[in-house]
N, C-alpha and C positions, 0 to 999 in steps of 0.2 A: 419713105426712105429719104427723099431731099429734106423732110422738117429730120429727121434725125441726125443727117450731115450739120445742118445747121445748128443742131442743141449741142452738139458735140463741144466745139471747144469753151463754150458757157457751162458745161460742167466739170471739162478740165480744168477750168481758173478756178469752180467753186470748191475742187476737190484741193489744187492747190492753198486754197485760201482755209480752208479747215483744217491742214494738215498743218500750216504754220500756226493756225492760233493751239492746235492740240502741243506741239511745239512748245507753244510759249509758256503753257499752263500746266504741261506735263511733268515736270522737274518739279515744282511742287506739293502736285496730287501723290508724283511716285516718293519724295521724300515721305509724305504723311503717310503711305501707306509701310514703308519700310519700319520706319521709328514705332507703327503699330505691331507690327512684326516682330519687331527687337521686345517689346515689353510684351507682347504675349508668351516671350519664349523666356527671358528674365523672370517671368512669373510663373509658371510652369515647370521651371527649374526649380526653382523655390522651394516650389509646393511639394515637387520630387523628396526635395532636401528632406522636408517636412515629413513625409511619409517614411521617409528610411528610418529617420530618427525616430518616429513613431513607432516603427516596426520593431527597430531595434530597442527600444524600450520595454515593449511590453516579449520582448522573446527573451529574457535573463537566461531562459534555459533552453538550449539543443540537444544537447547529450546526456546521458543518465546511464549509470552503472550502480551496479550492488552486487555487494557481498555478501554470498549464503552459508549459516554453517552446514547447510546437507546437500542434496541432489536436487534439481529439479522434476524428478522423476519421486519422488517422496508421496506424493498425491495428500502433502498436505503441507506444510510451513511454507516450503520452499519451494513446492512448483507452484503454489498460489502465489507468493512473490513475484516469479516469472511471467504467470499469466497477467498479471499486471500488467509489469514489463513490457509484456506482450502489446497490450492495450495502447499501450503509450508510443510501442513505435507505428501501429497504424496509425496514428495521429501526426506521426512526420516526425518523432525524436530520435535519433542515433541511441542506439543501448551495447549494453554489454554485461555481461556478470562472470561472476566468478563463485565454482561452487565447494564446499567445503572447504571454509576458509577459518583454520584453525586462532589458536594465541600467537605462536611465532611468528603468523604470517600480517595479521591483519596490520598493524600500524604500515610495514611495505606496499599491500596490497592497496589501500587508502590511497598512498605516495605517489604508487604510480600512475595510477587513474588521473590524478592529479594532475600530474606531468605531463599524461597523453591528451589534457586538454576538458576534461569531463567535466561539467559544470553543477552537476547536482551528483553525489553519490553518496550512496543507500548502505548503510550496516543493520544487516535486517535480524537483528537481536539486542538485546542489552547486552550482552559481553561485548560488541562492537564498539559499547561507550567510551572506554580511559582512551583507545587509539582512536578512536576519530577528534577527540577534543583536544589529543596533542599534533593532529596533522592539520589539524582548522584550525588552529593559531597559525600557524605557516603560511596559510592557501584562504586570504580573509575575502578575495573574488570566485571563490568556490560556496556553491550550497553543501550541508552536512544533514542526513537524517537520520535516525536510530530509531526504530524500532521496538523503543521499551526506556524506564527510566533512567535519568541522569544517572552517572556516576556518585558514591556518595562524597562526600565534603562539604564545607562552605565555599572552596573556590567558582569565581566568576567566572562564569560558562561565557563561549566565544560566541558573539552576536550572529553567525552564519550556520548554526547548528541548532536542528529541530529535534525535541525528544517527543513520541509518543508512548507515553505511560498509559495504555490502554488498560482497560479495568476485567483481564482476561478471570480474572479470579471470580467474579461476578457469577461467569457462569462455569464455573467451575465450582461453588456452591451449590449452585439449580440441581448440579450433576452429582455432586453427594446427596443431596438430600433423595432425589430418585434413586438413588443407588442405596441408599437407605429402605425407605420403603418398599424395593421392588427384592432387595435380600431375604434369602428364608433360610438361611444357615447363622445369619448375624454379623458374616463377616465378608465385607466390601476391600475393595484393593485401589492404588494406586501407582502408575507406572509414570514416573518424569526420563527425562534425558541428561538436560543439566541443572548441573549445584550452581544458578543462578536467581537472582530475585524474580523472576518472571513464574519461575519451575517452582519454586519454595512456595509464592504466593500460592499457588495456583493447589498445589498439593495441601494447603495448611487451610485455604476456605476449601475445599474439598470437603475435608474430615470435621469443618466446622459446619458446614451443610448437612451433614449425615447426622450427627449427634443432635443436630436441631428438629430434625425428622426423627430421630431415636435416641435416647441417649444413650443406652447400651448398646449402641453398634459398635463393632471391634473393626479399626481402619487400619489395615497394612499398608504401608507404602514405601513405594524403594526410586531410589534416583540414579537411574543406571550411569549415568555418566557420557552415553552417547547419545547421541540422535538417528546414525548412520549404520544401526548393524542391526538387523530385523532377527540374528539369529541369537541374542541376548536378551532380545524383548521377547522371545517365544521361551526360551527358559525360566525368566524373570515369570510371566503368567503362568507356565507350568509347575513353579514352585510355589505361587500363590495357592491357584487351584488347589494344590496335596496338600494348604493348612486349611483349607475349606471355604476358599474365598470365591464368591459366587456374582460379584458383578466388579467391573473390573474398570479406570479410564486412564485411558494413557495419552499421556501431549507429547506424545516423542518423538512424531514423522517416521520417520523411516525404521527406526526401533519398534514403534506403533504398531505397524503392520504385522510384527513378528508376533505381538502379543496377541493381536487379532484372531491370528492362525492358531493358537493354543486354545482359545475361547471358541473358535471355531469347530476345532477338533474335542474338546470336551463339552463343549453344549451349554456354555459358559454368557451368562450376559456379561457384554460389554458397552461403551460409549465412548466414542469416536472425537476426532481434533481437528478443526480449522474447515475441515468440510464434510458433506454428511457424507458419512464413512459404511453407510447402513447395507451396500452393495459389496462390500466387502469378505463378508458372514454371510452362513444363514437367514434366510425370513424369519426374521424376529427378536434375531439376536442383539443386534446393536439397538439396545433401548433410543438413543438418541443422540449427538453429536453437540460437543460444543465449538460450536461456527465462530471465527475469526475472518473480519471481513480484509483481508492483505489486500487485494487489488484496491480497495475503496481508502487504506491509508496511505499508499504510493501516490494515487495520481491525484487525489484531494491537496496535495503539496504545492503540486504545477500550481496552483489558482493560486496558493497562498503565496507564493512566489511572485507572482505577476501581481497579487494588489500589493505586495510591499507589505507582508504581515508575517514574515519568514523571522522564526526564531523562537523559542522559549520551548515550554511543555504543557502537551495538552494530553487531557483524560478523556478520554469517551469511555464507554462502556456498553452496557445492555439499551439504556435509554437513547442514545445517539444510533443503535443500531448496526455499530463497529463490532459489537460482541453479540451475540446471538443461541438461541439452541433449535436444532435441526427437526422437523418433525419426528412425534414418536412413533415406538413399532409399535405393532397390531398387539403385541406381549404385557404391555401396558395397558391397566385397568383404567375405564374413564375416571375414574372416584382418585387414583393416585397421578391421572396427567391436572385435574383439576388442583388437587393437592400445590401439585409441584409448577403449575401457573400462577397462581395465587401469588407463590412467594416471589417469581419470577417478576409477576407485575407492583410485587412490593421494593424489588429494586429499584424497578424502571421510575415509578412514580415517585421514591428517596423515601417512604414509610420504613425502607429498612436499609441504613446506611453501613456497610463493609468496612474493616479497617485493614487494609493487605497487612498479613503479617510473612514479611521476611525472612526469619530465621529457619536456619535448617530444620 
């Protein structure tokens, strides 16, 4: 205890003597550590900066809206549009649509979207073309898609609008030529919705498919003029049927359905639009479906948008996998699904090249 009385004040002076030289050295240790402080947080900032702008580049798009000409409830053009839709807002994008959206409406309906801030929006048909390419001159920080080919003219299309000209006719040959072959009356049918180049195509390689599988096959075909009334498309296949028409394909959506139900009720083969329709009918009635892949061209865009390659018109078809046909029914002989792959794979591989014909 006495040697610690004694140590005591030789360690008071040593404590005082280290406190000043910490004192003397201390002001400059703490500037250097401060000024390292200020540029880690200078730089961190930055980098912040960095990243937003990064972010904000590659995100062109948050919101997405489309216009359909039918229901979502269609169970084929237009809720496959939707289910898209659908796709894309689980992935974090704002959506919206608008359903059966005629001629007097669409150039407004574009407008407002517009206005309400939407950054990519969808005209999910070629008739949506003449109004979107006069509301996209307007709105040149807006994306535009359509759904089906330009407009016709030589006018210079607006650099913020994408066409796909899908090659739906493609298979809609595949489906006359089976509807050819699988006929035992001679005489096949066609049921469209609209007097648009998508419908006309799609009707005109139809009756060119069948005549290449037969050439005496007898092709009715009628273009009701809607999409949205199921109880037109069951009259339209009803008076088909009473001229003896015995395989039947309609692209109508929701007119479709109607025709389905007449086929159904007289024991009628048919072939189905945009998805396999074959649950529909009876087993075995719906020979097969010509599939339209709609979610796989809405959200194929997002990308094309974000590498900066938004604009022009692109074709896909059977070979890209955009156009397709549904498995066959059990009603179909191996010898005519063989037949009718053959030709299927002669598109795909370009041994037999289509020239969409337009006219009514």
């Amino acid at each position: 205890m006495r040697d610690l009385k004694k140590a005591l004040p030789v360690l008071m002076a040593a404590s005082v003597m280290m406190a000043a030289l910490t004192a003397c050295g201390g002001s400059e240790a703490e500037t250097e550590a401060a000024a390292a402080e200020t540029k880690a947080e200078a730089e961190a900032s930055e980098g912040a900066e960095e990243t937003a702008e990064e972010t904000e580049a590659s995100s062109a798009v948050d919101s997405i809206a489309i216009l359909l000409p039918g229901y979502i409830t269609d169970q084929s053009w237009n809720q496959g549009a939707y289910e898209g839709l659908l796709t894309l807002e689980e992935q974090g994008y704002e959506i919206a649509y608008t359903e059966d959206v005629q001629s007097a409406d669409m150039e407004s309906t574009f407008r407002t979207y517009c206005e309400d801030g939407y950054d990519f929006i969808i005209g999910h048909g070629v008739q949506y073309g003449d109004a979107c390419v006069r509301v996209a001159q307007d709105y040149p920080d807006r994306y535009f898609f359509i759904t089906g080919n330009p407009p016709a003219g030589d006018e210079e299309l607006p650099g913020n609008i994408a066409f796909y000209d899908y090659k739906e006719y493609e298979g809609a040959y595949v489906c006359g030529y089976l509807a050819a072959l699988m006929s035992e009356s001679g005489v096949i049918g066609y049921i469209g919705g609209g007097d648009n180049t998508t419908q006309c195509s799609d009707k005109n390689a139809y009756v060119e498919g069948a005549l290449a599988a037969n050439p005496d096959i007898d092709v009715r075909t009628v273009i009701t003029g809607t999409f949205n009334d199921s109880s037109i498309g069951k009259e339209t296949a009803l008076a088909m049927i009473e001229q003896g028409v015995d395989v039947i394909l309609q692209t109508c959506d929701e007119t479709g359905l109607g025709a389905f139900e007449a086929c159904n009720e007289q024991g009628v083969y048919c072939i189905g639009y945009t998805s396999d329709q074959a649950s529909f009918v009876d087993d075995g009635l719906c020979l097969t479906s010509l599939l339209v892949s709609v979610p796989t061209m809405i959200t194929s865009q997002i990308d094309i948008i974000d590498a900066g390659e938004f604009g022009g018109l692109e074709n896909p078809g059977l070979a890209e996998g955009v156009i397709g046909i549904a498995p066959y029914s059990s009603a179909v002989p191996e010898d005519v699904i063989e037949q009718v792959e053959a030709v299927k794979q002669s598109l795909i591989d370009g041994s037999l090249v289509l020239t969409p014909d337009y006219t009514n």
